[in-house]
Residue, then its C-alpha position, 0 to 999 in steps of 0.5 A: x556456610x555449609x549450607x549455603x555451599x550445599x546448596x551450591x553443590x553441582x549434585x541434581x536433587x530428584x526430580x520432582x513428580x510431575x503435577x498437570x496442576x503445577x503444569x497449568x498453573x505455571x502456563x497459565x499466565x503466559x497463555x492468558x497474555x497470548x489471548x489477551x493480545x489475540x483480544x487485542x487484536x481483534x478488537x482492533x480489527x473491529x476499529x480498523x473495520x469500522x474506520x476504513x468504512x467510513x473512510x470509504x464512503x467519505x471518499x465516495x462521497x466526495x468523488x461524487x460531489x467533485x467529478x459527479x455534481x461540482x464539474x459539470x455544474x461548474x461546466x454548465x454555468x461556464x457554457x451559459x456564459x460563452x466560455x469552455x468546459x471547465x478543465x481538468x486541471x482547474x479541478x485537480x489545481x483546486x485540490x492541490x491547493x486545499x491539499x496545500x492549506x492542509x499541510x500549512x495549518x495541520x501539519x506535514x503527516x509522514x509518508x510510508x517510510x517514515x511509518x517504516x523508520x518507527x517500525x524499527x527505530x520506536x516500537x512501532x510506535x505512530x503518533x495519533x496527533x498526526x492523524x487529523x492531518x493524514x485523514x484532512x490531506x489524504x481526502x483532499x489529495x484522493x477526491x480530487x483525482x490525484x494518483x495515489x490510493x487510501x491505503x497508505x493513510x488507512x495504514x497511517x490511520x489505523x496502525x496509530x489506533x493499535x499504538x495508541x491502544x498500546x500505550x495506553x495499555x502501557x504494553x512492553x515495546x514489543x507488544x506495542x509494535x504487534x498491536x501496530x501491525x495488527x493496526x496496519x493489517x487491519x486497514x490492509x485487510x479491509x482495503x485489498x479484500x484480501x486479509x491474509x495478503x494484508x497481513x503478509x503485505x504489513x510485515x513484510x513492507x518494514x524489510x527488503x529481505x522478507x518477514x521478520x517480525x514473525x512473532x505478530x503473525x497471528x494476530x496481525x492476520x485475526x485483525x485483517x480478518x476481523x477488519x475485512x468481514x467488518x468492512x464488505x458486510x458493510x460495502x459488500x463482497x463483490x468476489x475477484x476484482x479483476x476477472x479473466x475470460x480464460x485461463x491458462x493452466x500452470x505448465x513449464x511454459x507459463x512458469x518460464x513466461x513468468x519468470x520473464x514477467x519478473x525481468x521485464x517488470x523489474x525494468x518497468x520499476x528501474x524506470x518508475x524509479x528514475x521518473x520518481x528520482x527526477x521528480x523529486x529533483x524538480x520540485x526539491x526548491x519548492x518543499x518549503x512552500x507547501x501551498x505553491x508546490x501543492x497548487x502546482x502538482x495538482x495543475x499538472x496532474x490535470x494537466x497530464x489527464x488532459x493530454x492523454x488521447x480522448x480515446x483511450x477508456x480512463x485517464x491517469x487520475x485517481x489510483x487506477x484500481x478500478x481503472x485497470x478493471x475497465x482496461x481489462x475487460x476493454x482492451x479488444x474493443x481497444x485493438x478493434x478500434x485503433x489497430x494493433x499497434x496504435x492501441x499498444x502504443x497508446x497503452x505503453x503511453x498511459x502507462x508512462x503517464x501514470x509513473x509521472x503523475x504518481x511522481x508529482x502526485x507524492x512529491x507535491x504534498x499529496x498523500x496516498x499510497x503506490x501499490x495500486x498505482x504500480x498494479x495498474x502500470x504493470x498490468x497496462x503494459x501486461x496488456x500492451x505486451x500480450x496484444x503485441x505477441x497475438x496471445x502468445x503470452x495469455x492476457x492473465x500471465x502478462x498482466x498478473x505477472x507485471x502487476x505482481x514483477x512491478x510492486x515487488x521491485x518497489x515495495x520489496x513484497x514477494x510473497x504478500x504480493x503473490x497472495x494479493x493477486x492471487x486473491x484479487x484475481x480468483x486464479x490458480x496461477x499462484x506458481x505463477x504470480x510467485x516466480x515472478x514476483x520472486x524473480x523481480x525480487x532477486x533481479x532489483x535488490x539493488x533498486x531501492x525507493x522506501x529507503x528506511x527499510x532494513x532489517x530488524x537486527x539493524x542498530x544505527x550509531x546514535x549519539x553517547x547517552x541516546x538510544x533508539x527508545x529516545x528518538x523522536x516517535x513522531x513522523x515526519x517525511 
């Protein structure tokens, strides 16, 4: 006993001296750990890499096929008997029937703020077994001119690899959910063309205040990296997607021009919200017939394509990345064949257009992501204002701010935001990409569309007896 209170006693016993080999040894465990998940990591920027380049070329494909050979071959054979062109809509209508079929016979895959609630709610965990579906009805909803673009499924995608990998390495939820953001960096990464962006965007898309699953940084941006070199060594680095003739320097008077950037695209996005809101109202009644709803949006998809001015240089199909390019370099060939104010009207309109089609596009059963969609409507009506001001507000801050102003509005996304374009764009206009982003930021806290995102500290009221590790890992919308 007298021992054992000895032992007990509050009396510091020496300290011992200090040994670098008792120091390695007692580190050297953790540090392993840590370059293990770094191996991990980048062993899933490698998968990432590899599937988002198969993606890629299925998708050129098939785009090839439907709008390349299908249509005007289906064209031609209509005019050998007398009858007209064959429509857009009667393409996009197809696709929204095999869209239809998919959903009916493999499944309803989850949408982004399903793959936000398991961030939160499972460890990060995604269900692979959803993943057939996802790759099936994201082809079809891509190849046949819906508005929306491959990296939310290449999220889906590749995020469940870096689950998968996780479980069956039987990995602690928190490591589970690293190597699944490590997973959606990766598809982020090779997608954008811009890693470090990737990453950001990944950890931040969970939350509505800013980054908080700090501790995957690293590894979540040594897959980007990994997945991005892995990806355009295969498809080529083409440098700047979008390309600006002239750019202002970054002054008092462009910081303030991007702060109104913010405002303006924060009502942009209250608009595209609302549309999005009402969209959904209309086809609530339709959600349990997949067939019909799908076949149905994509009719007016097309429909939509079809009714857009003939002059105008692209439509409001597909998901606008390198639409938005054309516009860009085209918009005084624009203005000198319309006049000025016929050519920001026709502007203003496609950009309208372009928030209903991605309404019906994601509320028929169409899968895809926004953020290029939101890019190509910020930077449309970017355009339509620095033509309206007679270049009073330069073409680059115009554009780049809406374009960063609308996505962080929806997405909840300032700073992978501001890095994004700021890559994509071959700029140093970063100050002021980041004002606007950071004053659309602040300015729509309240608008909200992902509706799961939320703070990691968040514990929903659960039923006695259940906690979080039991609720359902697989996805739904």
């Amino acid at each position: 006993g007298a021992g054992r209170q000895a032992s007990r006693s509050p009396i510091p016993t020496p300290m011992r001296r200090f040994s670098p080999v008792r120091w390695l040894r007692a580190t050297r465990p953790r540090q392993t750990d840590y370059r293990r998940l770094l191996g991990w990591a980048a062993a899933i920027g490698l998968l990432g890499g590899g599937i988002a380049i198969g993606y890629y070329y299925l998708l050129q494909g098939g785009l090839h096929l439907v709008w390349a050979l299908g249509r005007p071959a289906l064209s031609r054979m209509l005019a050998g008997l007398g009858l007209p062109d064959c429509p857009t809509w009667a393409v996009t209508g197809l696709g929204g029937l095999l869209v239809g079929l998919s959903l009916r016979w493999l499944g309803v895959p989850g949408e982004i703020a399903a793959v936000v609630d398991n961030i939160h709610m499972a460890h990060g965990r995604i269900d692979a077994r959803q993943t057939p579906s996802m790759a099936v009805t994201s082809f079809f909803s891509i190849v046949f001119g819906g508005s929306a673009g491959p990296e939310a499924p290449l999220v889906q995608i590749v995020g469940s690899v870096g689950s998968w990998l996780g479980d069956r390495l039987r990995l602690p939820g928190e490591r589970v959910r690293m190597l699944t953001f490590c997973g959606m960096a990766a598809a982020l990464g090779a997608f954008f063309g811009a890693p470090l962006g990737g990453a950001l965007f990944a950890l931040e898309i969970p939350h509505r205040r800013g980054l908080e699953y700090y501790e995957a940084l690293l590894p979540a941006v040594l897959a980007a990296l990994v997945s991005f070199v892995v990806f355009h060594a295969a498809t080529g680095f083409d440098g700047p997607l979008y390309r600006f003739a002239a750019l202002p320097t970054v002054s008092l008077v462009t910081m303030v021009e991007g702060a109104g950037m913010g405002l303006i695209g924060g009502l942009i996005a209250l608009l595209f919200v609302w549309l999005f809101a009402r969209v959904e109202h209309l086809t609530a009644r339709l959600q349990r017939r997949p067939v019909l709803l799908a076949t149905l949006g994509g009719i007016v998809i097309g429909l939509i394509a079809d009714l857009m001015p003939d002059d105008l240089p692209v439509s409001t199909l597909f998901w606008g990345e390198f639409q938005l390019r054309t516009l860009l370099d085209g918009q005084a060939a624009l203005l000198a064949r319309h006049g000025l104010w016929m050519a920001v009207g026709m502007l203003l309109l496609l950009a309208v257009a372009k928030m209903i089609a991605v309404g019906c596009t994601l509320h028929s059963g169409f899968r895809g992501g926004f953020i290029f969609p939101l890019f190509f409507i910020g930077g449309t009506v970017g355009i339509a204002l620095s033509l309206s001001t007679g270049g009073a507000v330069s073409l680059p801050v115009a554009a780049l701010g809406l374009m960063a102003a609308v996505n962080v509005a929806v997405t909840k996304t300032p700073i992978s935001t501001t890095v994004i374009l700021t890559t994509l764009s071959g700029s140093a206009l970063m100050p002021v990409i980041a004002v606007a982003s950071l004053v659309s930021f602040v300015a729509t806290t309240r608008l909200e569309l992902i509706r799961t995102q939320r703070s990691r500290t968040f514990q929903p009221s659960l039923p006695p007896g259940r906690t979080d590790e039991s609720r359902a890992v697989r996805l739904s919308s």
